[in-house]
NUKOLZA-208816 format. One record per residue (C-alpha): residue number from 1; residue in three letters; x, y, z. Coordinates in steps of 0.5 Angstrom, whole numbers, plus 500, padded with zeros to 3 digits. Layout:
<sites>
{num->NUM	residu->ALA	x->X	y->Y	z->Z}
...
</sites>
This chain:
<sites>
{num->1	residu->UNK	x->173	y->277	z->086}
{num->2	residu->UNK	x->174	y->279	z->079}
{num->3	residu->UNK	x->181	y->277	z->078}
{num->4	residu->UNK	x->179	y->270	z->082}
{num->5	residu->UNK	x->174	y->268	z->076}
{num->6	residu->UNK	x->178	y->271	z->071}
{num->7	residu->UNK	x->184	y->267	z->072}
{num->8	residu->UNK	x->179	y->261	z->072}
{num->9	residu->UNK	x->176	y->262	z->066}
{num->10	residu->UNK	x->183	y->264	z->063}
{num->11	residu->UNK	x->186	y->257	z->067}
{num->12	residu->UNK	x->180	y->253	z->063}
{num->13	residu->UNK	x->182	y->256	z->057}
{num->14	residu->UNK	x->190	y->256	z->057}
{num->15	residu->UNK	x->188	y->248	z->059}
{num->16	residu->UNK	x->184	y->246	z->054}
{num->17	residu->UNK	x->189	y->250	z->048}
{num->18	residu->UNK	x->193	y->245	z->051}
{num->19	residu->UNK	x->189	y->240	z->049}
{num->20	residu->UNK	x->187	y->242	z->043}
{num->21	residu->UNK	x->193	y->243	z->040}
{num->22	residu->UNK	x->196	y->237	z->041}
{num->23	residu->UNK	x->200	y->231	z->045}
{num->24	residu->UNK	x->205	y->231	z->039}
{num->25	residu->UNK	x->206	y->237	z->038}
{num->26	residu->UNK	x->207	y->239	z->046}
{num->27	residu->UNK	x->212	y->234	z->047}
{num->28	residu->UNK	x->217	y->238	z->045}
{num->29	residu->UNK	x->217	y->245	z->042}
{num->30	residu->UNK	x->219	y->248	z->037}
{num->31	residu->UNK	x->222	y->256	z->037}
{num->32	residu->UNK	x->216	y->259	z->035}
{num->33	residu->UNK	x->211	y->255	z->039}
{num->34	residu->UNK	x->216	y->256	z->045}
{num->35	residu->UNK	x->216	y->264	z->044}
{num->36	residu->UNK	x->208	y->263	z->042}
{num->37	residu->UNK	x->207	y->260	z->050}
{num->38	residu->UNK	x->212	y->265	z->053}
{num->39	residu->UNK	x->208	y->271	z->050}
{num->40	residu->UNK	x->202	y->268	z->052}
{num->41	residu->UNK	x->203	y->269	z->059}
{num->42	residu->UNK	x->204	y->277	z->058}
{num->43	residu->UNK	x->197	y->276	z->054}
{num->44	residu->UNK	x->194	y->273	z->059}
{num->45	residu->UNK	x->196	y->277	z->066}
{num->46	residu->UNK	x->192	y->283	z->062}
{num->47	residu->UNK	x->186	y->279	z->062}
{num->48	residu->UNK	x->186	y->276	z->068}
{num->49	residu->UNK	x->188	y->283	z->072}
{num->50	residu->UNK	x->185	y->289	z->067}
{num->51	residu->UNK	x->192	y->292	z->067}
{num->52	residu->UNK	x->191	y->292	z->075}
{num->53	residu->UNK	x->199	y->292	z->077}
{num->54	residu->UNK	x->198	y->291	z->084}
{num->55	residu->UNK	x->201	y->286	z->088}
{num->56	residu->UNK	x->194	y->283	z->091}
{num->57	residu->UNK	x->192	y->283	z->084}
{num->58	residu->UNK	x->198	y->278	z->082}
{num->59	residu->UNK	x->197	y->274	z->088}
{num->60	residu->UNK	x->190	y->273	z->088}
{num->61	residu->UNK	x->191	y->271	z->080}
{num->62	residu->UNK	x->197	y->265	z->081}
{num->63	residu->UNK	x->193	y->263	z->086}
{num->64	residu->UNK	x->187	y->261	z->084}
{num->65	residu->UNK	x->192	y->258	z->078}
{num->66	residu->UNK	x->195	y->254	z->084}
{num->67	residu->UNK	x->189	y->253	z->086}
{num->68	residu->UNK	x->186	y->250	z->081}
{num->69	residu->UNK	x->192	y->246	z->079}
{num->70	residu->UNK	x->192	y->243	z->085}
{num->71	residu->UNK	x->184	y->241	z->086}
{num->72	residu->UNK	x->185	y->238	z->078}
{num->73	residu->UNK	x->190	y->234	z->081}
{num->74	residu->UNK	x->188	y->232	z->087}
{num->75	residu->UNK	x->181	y->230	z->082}
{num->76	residu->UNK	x->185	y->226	z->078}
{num->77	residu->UNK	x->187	y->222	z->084}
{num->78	residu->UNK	x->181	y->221	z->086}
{num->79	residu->UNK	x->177	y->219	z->080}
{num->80	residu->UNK	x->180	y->216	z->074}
{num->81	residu->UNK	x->176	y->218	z->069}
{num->82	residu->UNK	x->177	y->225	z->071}
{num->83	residu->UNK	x->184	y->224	z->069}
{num->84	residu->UNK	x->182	y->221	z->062}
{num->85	residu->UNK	x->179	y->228	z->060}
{num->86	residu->UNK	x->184	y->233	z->063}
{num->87	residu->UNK	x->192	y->228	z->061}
{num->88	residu->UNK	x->188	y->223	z->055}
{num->89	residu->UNK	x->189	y->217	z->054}
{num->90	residu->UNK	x->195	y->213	z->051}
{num->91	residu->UNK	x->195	y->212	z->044}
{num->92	residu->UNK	x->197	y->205	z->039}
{num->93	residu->UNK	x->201	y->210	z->033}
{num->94	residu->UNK	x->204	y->203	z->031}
{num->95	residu->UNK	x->203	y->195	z->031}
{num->96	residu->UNK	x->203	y->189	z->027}
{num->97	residu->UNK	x->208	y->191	z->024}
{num->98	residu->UNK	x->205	y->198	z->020}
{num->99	residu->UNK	x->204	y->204	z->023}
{num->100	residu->UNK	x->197	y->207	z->024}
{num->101	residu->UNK	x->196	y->213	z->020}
{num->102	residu->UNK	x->189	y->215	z->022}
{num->103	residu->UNK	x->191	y->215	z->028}
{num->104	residu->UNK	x->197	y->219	z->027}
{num->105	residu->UNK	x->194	y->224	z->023}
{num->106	residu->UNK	x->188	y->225	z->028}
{num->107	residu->UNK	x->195	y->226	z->033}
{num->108	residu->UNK	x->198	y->230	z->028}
{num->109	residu->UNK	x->203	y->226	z->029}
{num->110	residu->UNK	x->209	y->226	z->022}
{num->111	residu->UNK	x->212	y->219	z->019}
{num->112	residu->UNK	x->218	y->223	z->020}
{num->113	residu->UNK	x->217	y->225	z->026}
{num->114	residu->UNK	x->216	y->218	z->028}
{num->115	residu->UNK	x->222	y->216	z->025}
{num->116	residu->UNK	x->225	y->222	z->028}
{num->117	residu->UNK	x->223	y->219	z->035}
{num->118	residu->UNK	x->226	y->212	z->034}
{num->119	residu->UNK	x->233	y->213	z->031}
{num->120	residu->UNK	x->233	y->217	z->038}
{num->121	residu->UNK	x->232	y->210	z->042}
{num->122	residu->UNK	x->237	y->207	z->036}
{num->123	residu->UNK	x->231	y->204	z->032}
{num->124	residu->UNK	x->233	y->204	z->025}
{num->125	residu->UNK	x->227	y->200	z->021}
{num->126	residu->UNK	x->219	y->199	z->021}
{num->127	residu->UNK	x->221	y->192	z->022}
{num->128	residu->UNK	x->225	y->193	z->029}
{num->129	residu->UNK	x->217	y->196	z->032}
{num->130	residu->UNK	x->213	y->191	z->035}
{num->131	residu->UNK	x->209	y->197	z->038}
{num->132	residu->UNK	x->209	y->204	z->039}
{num->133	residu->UNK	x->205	y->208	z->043}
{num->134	residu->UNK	x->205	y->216	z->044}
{num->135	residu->UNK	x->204	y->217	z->051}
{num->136	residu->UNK	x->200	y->222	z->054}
{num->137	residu->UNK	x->206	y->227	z->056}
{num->138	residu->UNK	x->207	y->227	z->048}
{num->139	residu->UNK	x->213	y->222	z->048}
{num->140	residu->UNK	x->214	y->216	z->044}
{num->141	residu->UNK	x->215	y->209	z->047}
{num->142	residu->UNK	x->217	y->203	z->043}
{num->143	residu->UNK	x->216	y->196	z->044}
{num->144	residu->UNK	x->222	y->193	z->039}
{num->145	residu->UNK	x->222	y->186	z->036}
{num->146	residu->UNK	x->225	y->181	z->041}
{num->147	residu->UNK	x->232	y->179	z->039}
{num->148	residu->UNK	x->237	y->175	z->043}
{num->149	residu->UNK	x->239	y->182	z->047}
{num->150	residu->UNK	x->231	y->183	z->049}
{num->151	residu->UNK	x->230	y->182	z->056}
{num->152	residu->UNK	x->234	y->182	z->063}
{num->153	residu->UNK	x->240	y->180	z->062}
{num->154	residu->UNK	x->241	y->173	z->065}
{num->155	residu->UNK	x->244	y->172	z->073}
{num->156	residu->UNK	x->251	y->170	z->074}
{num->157	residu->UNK	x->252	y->163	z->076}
{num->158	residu->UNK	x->255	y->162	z->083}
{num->159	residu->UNK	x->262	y->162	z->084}
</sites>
């Protein structure tokens, strides 16, 4: 039963690091935080099993991880706020025609990397962003200005 209590106190405490450390920077990686993660797992089976090398031991803490990744979404489902607390909420980062940098900085979120972020959806000037949203996965959706290409495309006329 220790190794069920450890993994979820350690469960609760690798989620909220997630949080903490932001949407913006999780949605994608850099090296250093990757190999940060990866080292992290090791770090955390000797917390959870006290170096108890066992198989009962390893099966008993991914289990409860499963779980508790299982009844987390299984809440989510069921109950909306819960899902505010444990993925956000999406965020405005850009409307009206400027960015929003107290929101960008709360988020952590660079001009650079916005910038970054639209000339990957071929986006090449303030001016071509009607509204940017930075998602709870940590991505980036653009809006852009309605142009004569905006929209779905027009159905084919008959024969």
């Amino acid at each position: 039963m220790d190794i069920v209590i450890r993994a979820a106190v350690v469960f609760l405490f690798l989620w909220f690091i997630t949080r903490v450390v932001g949407r913006s920077t999780l949605g994608e990686l850099s090296s250093f935080q990757l190999i940060v993660f990866i080292t992290m797992g090791d770090l955390v089976q000797q917390a959870v099993t006290q170096q108890d090398y066992s198989v009962t031991a390893a099966v008993l803490a991914v289990g409860t991880f499963a779980i508790l990744t299982i009844a987390i979404s299984w809440v989510n489902a069921r109950w909306r706020p819960a899902a505010r607390i444990t993925h956000g909420l999406p965020v405005v980062v850009f409307a009206d025609g400027e960015p929003a940098l107290p929101v960008m900085r709360r988020e952590r979120l660079s001009l650079d990397d916005f910038m970054a972020a639209a000339r990957g959806q071929g986006i090449t000037s303030f001016a071509q962003i009607r509204l940017a949203v930075l998602e709870t996965n940590g991505q980036l959706s653009f809006i852009t200005a309605e142009g004569p290409e905006a929209g779905a495309p027009e159905e084919p006329k008959p024969g």
